[in-house]
N, C-alpha and C positions, 0 to 999 in steps of 0.2 A: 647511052649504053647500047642503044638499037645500031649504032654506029660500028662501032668495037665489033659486034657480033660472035667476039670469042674470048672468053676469061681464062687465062691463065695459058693461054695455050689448048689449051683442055676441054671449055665446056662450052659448045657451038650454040647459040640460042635461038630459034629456031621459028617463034611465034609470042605475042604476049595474049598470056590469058587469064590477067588480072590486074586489078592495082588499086592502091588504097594509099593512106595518109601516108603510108611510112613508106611508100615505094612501088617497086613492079612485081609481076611474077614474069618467068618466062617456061616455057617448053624447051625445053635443051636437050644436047644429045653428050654425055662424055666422049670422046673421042680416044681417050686411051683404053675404055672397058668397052664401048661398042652398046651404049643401055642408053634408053629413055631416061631424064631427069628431069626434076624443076629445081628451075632454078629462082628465090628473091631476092633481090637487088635493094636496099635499103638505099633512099634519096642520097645524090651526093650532097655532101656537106664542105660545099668551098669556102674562100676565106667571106663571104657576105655571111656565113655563121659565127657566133658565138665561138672562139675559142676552146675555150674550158668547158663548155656540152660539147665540142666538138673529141672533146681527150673523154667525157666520160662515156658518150655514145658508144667511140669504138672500143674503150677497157669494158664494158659491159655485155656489148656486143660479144664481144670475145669469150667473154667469162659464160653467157647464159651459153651461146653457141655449142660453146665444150661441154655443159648439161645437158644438152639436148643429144649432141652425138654420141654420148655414152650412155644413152638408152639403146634396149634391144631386147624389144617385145613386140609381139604381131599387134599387139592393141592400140604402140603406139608408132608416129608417124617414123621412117627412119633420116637423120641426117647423115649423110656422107660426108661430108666435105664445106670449110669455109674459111672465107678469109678476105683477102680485099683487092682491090683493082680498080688503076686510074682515079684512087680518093674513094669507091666506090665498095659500101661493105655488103660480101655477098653469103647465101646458105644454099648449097646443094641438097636436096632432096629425092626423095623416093615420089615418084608420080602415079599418084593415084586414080584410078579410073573409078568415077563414086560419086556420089553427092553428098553434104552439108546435111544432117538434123536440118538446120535451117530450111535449104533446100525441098528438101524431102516435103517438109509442110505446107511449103509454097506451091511446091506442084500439086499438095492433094489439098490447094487452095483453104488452108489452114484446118482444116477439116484433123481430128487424129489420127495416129497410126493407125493400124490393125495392132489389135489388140497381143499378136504372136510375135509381132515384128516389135514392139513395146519392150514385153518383157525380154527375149534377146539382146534388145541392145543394151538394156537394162545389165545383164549379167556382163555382159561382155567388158563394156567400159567400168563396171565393179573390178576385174580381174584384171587391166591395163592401169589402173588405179592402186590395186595394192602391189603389183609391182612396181610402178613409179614412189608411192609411199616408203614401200621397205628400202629403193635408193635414199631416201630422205629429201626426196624433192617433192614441192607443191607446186599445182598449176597457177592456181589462185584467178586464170580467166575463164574458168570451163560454162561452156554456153552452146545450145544447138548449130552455131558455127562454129565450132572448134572440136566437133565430134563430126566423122565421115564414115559412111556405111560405103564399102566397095559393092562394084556386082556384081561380088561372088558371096557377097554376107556380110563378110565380113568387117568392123568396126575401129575403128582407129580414133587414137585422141591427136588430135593436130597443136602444135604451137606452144611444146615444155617450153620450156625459156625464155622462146620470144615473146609469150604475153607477158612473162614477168620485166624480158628486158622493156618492155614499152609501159608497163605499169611504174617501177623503179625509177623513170627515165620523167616519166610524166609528173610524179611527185616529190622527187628528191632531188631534181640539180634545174637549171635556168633554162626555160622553155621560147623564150624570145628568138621566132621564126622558127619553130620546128609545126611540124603538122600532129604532135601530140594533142589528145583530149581525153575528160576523164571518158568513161565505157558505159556502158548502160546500168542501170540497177535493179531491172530484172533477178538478176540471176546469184546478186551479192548478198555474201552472208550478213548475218547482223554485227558478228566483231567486226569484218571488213567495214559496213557502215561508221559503227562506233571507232574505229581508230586502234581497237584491240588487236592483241599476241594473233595471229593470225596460222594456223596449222593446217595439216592435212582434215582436218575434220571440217573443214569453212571448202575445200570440193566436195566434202559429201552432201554439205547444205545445197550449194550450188548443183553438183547433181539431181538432186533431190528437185531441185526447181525444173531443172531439165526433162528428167521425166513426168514432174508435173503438165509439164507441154504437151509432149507428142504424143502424153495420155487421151490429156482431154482438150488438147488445141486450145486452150490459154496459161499465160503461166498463171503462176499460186495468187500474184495478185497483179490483176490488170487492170491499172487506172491511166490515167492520162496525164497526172499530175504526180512529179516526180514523187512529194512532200511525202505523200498517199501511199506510191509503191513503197519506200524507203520506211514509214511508221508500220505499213504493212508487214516489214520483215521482221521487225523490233517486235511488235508488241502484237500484231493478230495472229489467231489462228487460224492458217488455211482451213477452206472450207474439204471434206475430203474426198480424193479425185471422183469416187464412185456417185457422187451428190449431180454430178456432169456427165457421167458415164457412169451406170449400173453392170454393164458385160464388163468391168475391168477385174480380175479376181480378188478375191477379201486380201492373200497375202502382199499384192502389190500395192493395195492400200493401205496398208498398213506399214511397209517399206516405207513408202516416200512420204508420210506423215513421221515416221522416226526418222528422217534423214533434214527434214526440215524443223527439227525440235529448236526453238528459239535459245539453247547454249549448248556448246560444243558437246558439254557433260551426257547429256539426252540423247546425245546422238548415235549409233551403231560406233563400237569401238576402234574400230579400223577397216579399211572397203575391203581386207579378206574377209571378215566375218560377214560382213555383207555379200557379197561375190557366193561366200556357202550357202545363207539363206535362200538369196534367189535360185541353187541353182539346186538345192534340196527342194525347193517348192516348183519348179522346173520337173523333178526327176519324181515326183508326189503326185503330178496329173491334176494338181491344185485346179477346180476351175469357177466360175465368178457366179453367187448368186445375187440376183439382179435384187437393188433396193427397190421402197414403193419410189412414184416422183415425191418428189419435195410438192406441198401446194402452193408455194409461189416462189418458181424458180428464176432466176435472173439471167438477162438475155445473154444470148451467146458474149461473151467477151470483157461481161463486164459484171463479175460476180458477186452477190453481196456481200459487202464487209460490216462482220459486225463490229459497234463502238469499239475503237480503239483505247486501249489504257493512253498515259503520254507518253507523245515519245522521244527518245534516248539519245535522239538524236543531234551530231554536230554542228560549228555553225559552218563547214565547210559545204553541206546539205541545199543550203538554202540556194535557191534561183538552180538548182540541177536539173536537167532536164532528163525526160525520161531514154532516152535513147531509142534504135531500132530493138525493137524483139523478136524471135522467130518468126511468128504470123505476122501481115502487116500487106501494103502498098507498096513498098521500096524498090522491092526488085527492078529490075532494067526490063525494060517493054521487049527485048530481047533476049532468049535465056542464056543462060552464060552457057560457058564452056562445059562439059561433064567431066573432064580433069581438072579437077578438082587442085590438085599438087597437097593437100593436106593444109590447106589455108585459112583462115579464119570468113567469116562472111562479108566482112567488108573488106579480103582480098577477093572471093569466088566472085562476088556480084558484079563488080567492079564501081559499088556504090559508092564508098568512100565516106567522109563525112557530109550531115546534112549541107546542101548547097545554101548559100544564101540567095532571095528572093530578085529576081531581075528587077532591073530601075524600071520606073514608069516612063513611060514614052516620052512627055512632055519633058522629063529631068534630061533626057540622052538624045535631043535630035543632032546634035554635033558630034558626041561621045563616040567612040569605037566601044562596042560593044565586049569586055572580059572576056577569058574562056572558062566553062565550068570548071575547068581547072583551075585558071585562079580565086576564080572566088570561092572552091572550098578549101584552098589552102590557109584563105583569110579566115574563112570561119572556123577552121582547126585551131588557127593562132589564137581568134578571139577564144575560142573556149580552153586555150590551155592558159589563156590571163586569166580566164576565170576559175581555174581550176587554181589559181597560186594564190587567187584573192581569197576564195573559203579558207586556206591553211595559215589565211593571217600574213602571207608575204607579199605585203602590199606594194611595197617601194618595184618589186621585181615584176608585178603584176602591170603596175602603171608602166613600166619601159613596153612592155607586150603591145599592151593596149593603145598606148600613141602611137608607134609604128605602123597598127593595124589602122587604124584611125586615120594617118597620113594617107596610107598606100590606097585606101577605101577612096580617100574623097579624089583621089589622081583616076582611080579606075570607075569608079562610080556617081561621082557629084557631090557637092557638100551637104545638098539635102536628100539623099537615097537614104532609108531606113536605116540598114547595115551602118553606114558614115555615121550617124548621129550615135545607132548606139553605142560605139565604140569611144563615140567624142562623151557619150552617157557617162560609160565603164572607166574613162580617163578622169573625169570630174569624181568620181566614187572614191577611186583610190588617193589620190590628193587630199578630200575629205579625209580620208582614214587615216592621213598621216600628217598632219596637223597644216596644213594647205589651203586654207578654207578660201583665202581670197584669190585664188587660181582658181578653186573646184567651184566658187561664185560665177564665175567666166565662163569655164566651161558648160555647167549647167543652163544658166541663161543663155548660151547659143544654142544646145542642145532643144531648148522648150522653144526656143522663137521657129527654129528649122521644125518640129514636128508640129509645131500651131499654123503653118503653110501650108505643110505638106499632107496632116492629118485631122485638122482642124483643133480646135481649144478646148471641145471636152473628149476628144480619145485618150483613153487609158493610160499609152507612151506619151504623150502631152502631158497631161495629171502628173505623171510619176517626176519628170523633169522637173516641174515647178514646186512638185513637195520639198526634191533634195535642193532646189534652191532656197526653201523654208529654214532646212536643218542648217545649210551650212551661214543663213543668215544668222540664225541662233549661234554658230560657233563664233560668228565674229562678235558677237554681242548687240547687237542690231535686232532685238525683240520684237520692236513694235512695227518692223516692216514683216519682220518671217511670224507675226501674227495675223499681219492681211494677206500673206500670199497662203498661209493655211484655213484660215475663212474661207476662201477665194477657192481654194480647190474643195474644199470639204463642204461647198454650195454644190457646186458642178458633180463632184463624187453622189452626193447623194441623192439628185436630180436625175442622174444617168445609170449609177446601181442601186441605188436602194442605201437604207439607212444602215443596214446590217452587211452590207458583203464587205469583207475582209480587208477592200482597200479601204473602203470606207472608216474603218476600225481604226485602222494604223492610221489617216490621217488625224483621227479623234485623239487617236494617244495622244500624237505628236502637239495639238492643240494644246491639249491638257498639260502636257510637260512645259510648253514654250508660257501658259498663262500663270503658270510657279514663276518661273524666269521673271514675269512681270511683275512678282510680287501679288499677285491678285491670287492667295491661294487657298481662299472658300471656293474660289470657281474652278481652281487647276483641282482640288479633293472631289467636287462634285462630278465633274465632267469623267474624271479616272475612275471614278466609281460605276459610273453609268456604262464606259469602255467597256469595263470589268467584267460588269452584267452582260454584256450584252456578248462578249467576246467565250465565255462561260456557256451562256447558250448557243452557241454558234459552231465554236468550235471546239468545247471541253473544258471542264476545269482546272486540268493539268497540262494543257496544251503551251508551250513557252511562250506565244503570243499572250494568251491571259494572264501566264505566271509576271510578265515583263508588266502589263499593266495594274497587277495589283502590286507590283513592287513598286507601282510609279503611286498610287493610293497611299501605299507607308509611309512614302517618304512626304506628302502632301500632310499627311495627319502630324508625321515630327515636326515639320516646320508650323505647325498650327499648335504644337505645345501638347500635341495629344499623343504622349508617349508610350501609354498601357496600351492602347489600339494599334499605336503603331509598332510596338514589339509583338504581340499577338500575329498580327498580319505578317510581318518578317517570318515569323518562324512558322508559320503557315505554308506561304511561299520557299524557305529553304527546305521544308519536309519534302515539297510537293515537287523539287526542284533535283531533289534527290534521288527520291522514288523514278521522274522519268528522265533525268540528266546522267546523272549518277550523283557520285558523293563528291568528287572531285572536277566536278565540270567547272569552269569560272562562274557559271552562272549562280550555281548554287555556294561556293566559296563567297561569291559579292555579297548572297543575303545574309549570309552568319557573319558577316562583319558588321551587317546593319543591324544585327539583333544587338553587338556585343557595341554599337553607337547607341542603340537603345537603353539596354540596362547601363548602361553610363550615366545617361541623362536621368534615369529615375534615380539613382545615388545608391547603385548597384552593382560598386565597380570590382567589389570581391567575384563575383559571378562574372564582370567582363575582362576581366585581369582572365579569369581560368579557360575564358572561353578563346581571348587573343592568342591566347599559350596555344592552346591544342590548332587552332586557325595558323598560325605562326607556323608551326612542325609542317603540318599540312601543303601550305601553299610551298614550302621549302623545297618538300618530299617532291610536289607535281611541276613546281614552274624556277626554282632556284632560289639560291637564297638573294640576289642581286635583283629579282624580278621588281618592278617596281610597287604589284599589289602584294610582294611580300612582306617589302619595307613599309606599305602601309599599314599594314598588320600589327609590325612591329609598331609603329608608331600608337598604333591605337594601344599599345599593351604599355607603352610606359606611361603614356596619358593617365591612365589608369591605376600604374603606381605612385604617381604624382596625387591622385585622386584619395588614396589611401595611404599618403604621408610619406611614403619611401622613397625620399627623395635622392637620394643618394645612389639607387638603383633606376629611377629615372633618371637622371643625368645623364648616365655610361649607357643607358639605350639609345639617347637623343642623340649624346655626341659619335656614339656607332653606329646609327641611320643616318647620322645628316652626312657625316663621310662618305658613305656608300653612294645614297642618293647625288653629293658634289662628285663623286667620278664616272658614276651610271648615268645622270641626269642634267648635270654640269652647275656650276656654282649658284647663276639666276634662275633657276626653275622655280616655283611657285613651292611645290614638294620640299626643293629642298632647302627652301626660305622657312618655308613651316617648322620644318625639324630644326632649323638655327633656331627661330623664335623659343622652340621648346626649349633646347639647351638655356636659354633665357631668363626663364619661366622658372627653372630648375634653380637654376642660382639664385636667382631672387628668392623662393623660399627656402636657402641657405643661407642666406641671409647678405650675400656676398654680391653687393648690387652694382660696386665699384666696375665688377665685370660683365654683372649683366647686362649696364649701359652701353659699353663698348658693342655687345654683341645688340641688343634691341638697333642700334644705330647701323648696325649693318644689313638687318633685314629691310629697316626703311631707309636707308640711302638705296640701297637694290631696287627694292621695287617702286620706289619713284623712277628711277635708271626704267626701267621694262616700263611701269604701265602709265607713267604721269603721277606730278604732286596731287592734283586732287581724285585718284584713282582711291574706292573705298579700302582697300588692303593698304596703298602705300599710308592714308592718312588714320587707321588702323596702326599700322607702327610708328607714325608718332605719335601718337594717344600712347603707346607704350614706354616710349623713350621719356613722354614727360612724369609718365608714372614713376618711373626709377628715378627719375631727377626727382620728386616729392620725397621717395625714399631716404633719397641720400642726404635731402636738406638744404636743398639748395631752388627751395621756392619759385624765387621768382623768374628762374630760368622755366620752371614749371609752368607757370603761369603765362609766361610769353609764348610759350610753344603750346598749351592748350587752347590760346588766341588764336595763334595761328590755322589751327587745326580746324575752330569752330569756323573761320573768316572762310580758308577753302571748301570748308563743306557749305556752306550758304552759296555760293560762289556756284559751286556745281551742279545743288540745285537746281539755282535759276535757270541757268544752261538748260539741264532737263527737263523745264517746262517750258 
């Protein structure tokens, strides 16, 4: 672009005084109007991009573009003009002489505003707010970089459209080589966390954080750990600003405490009505009576959080990292530009995303050393794989992630930190998608490079060799991914302690893989003791604890102890409710285990009503083809089979196993099961002539998939010969109940 030097004929560009993930900024001059401009340059996107991102980029592009230039308010930023060139999509702007909120903090070395310059901006971005609102548009990125105070006072909100085109962009289409990632969570409302209807009322929360900031120079909740800020928004109460600052007036604390009301409902109605309050308490001479101190008040930066309820939280959440916040380190050792062009802060700074960590010297004496440029575009890429692995699209997440992976170990070494983790995140998703003896591979290269590089008991060493645990357990290989979980959960507790959190999660994992072993007095004991200890640790409603006393229930079912082990379930799905919601998968999984519960105690009028309502339910949130819908289903006709109606069992069985053979495909396990049931069904219709036929296709299948002395395939012939007893035809019975017993001795031996 620095080549061209002129777009369209028209806009001469003149300096850069920015740039960030998605591109440049430039200084330009229109040539036809004879005015200062800025101009940003969005990355070309040639043919080494994606295609199909490449068509939704620029329809989107276009579409926010035309939201953005049909704004026209002094509050907010103005666009002129845009369109594309040389592949190259560009936005004209108004150039602003100013600094970033961000900025602004940075200079006064995060220290707060003055307390006059506070509440102004306060009102100001209130009234640039309900004009954008009554457009019907939402920011949905408002954050102290995306709000600019000129040197004349005045305040601007920077970046309609284009945060949304980069938000939309980052979670809804294929991120494979783009410099997308998710954003910080500072400044996110709590529907935005949860995955909720998202309105103009989620920037009033977001403001509301905002002014939390440059109140009292932290936001509302500043921890270090993504988990923390993210449950912080959900479920605590900000402590209030005046608690940090006594000179702040009573009404501006009580503003920004209703603007961060944890549901939309709570919140000031719309930012006019807000924009009046502040600007009647403005015109009121409102001014601050100072509180006593707190007697133990908590140190600059790091406020105290009281006990959290659980929280509410996705699994997209998990491994999130905090991002930059207003205050901080970040900045460039050199200040930026004071034209600002109305850019967000990781266009003003020219920080960009976090870099990845330079190799050790010993990995690179041949190496040509990257440029900080490439390596944050690698870590951009890596975290927009991980931004499509929390959403569950693994399979799109894994292309990301190997690419990143390749390009890392060509720029960086096969053993550089960065290389491994991405060879980590490549073994993860394979895992997640039924892959296990590839993600076996990968893992074990992953631990042997960080057992070099990091030695055998660091943390990233530990975490490699656990997921080589799990995915031993997926291949069915127990007794090895029992000594590689000893094996770390020695070294874990050696190095952290008995109780920190990794340590826990290895424990689970223990626990769950020593069921697997059939050894399950010691898999109930040890989930119990998790339990405990994860309870005290980290909450009783915390999903870590919820996931281990569900691992307890089902420990107690397989030990025959089913009154405890329904009590526990519905403990866990209360508790799952309360901090998941009603509809989260997680809590849908446990009310299916109550409604396997009251089954087994001969309860099945109560699990019949309870599949019904579970049934509607998972329909309503995940489809009716989902596969944990069809297991719903299935547990609902079991149930009528339970209670004699068999005739209505049947027409369930033979309508999930259909679904399942064209969702799941003929030899799946699922939908072997649902044939069986159809089976099941018939034979207590007395009509075995057909049952046999069908029993006989469950166990030819699954000898086909798992082997003759595989326990399910020699499970369906134990049933095939049952129906030959039926039908009267003995001794064919008899021969095949031989055989049955001869393979199971057989495989035994083998396994001792």
């Amino acid at each position: 672009m620095a080549d061209t030097r002129l777009i369209q004929g028209r806009y001469r560009l003149l300096d850069l005084i920015g740039r960030g993930g998605m591109g440049e900024v430039w200084r330009a001059r229109d040539e036809s109007l004879g005015r200062r401009v800025a101009v940003k340059c969005l990355k070309p996107v040639g043919p080494q991009h994606d295609e199909s991102f490449t068509r939704v980029l620029r329809e989107r592009f276009r579409r926010e573009a035309r939201v953005a230039a049909a704004l026209q308010h002094r509050g907010v930023t103005v666009v002129h003009d845009f369109g594309e060139h040389d592949g190259v999509l560009y936005l004209v702007m108004e150039l602003l002489e100013g600094r970033n909120l961000s900025q602004l903090l940075e200079d006064n070395k995060a220290h707060p505003l003055d307390v006059a310059d506070v509440v102004d901006i306060a009102e100001q971005v209130a009234w640039a707010l309900a004009y954008t609102h009554d457009q019907g548009i939402v920011h949905r990125d408002l954050k102290p970089a995306n709000i600019m105070r000129l040197t004349d006072g005045t305040v601007k909100i920077c970046d309609f459209g284009i945060a949304r085109l980069g938000q939309d962009i980052g979670f809804s289409s294929r991120l494979t080589g783009t410099g997308i990632a998710m954003g910080t969570p500072h400044y996110m409302s709590p529907e935005q966390i949860g995955g909720d209807h998202v309105d103009h009322r989620s920037d009033l929360y977001s403001l509301g954080c905002v002014l939390y900031e440059i109140a009292t120079g932290v936001p509302p909740f500043d921890l270090d750990d993504a988990w923390a800020v993210l449950v912080g928004h959900r479920d605590t109460q900000p402590r209030p600003p005046r608690v940090h600052r006594p000179e702040l007036p009573e009404f501006f604390d009580r503003v920004v405490l209703d603007l961060l009301a944890k549901t939309p409902e709570e919140r000031p109605a719309d930012a006019k009505d807000l924009a009046h309050r502040l600007t009647a308490a403005r015109a009121s001479g409102s001014v601050a009576v100072p509180l006593p101190a707190p007697a133990l008040r908590p140190p600059a930066g790091r406020p105290e959080q009281p006990p959290s309820r659980a929280p509410r939280l996705p699994s997209w959440t998990r491994g999130m990292t905090t991002g930059h916040k207003a205050s901080g380190t970040w900045a460039l050792a050199s200040a930026p530009p004071d034209h600002a062009a109305g850019l967000t802060g990781e266009w003003t700074t020219g920080a960009g995303p976090r870099a990845a960590p330079a190799a050790p010297a010993a990995l690179r004496p041949e190496r040509h050393t990257p440029s900080p440029e490439v390596l944050a575009v690698l870590t951009s890429r890596h975290d927009a794989g991980l931004s499509l692995g929390r959403l569950g699209r693994w399979n799109e997440a894994g292309e990301v992630h190997r690419a990143v992976a390749a390009e890392r170990e060509r720029a960086l070494g096969p053993d550089h930190p960065d290389t491994l983790a991405s060879h980590y995140e490549v073994g993860f998703t394979l895992s997640r998608t039924g892959r296990a003896a590839e993600a076996l591979r990968e893992f074990d290269r992953v631990a042997e490079g960080r057992e070099r590089t990091m030695g055998p008991d660091h943390p990233e060493t530990l975490a490699a060799r656990q997921e080589t645990a799990y995915v031993l357990g997926q291949l069915g290989r127990h007794e090895e991914a029992h000594q590689v979980y000893a094996d770390v959960l020695a070294s874990r507790e050696r190095t952290m302690g008995p109780e920190h959190p990794d340590t826990l999660r290895c424990r689970h994992n223990l626990a769950f893989n020593l069921g697997r072993l059939g050894r399950l007095e010691d898999s109930y004991r040890m989930a119990h003791e998790v339990a405990t200890a994860r309870t005290r640790v980290l909450g009783a409603t915390h999903p870590d604890t919820l996931v281990t006393r569900y691992e307890v229930a089902y420990a107690l079912g397989r030990l025959g102890r089913w009154t405890e082990a329904l009590q526990t379930y519905r403990d866990v799905a209360r508790a799952r409710a309360r901090a998941l919601g009603a509809d989260h998968p997680d809590t849908l999984a446990a009310r299916y285990e109550i409604g396997i519960s009251l089954g087994r105690l001969g309860r099945s009028a109560e699990a019949l009503e309870l599949y019904r309502d579970l049934v509607d339910d998972r329909t309503r949130v995940q489809g009716p083809a989902d596969p944990e819908t069809l297991r719903a289903r299935h547990g609902l006709g079991v149930n009528l089979g339970r209670l004699a109606r068999w005739e209505e069992a049947l027409a369930e069985a033979r309508d999930v196993c259909a679904i399942r053979e064209r969702v799941l495909g003929p030899d799946h396990p699922d939908t072997l099961v649902s044939r069986r049931e159809i089976a099941v069904g018939l034979g207590w219709l007395g009509r075995w002539a057909d049952a046999l036929a069908v029993y006989r296709q469950v166990a030819e299948a699954r000898e086909r998939v798992l082997g003759a002395d595989h326990p399910d395939a020699l499970a369906g012939r134990h049933d095939e010969a049952h129906c030959l007893e039926q039908l009267g035809r003995g001794a064919e019975a008899v021969e095949l109940y031989r055989r049955v017993a001869d393979l199971r001795r057989r495989g035994g031996a083998r396994s001792h």
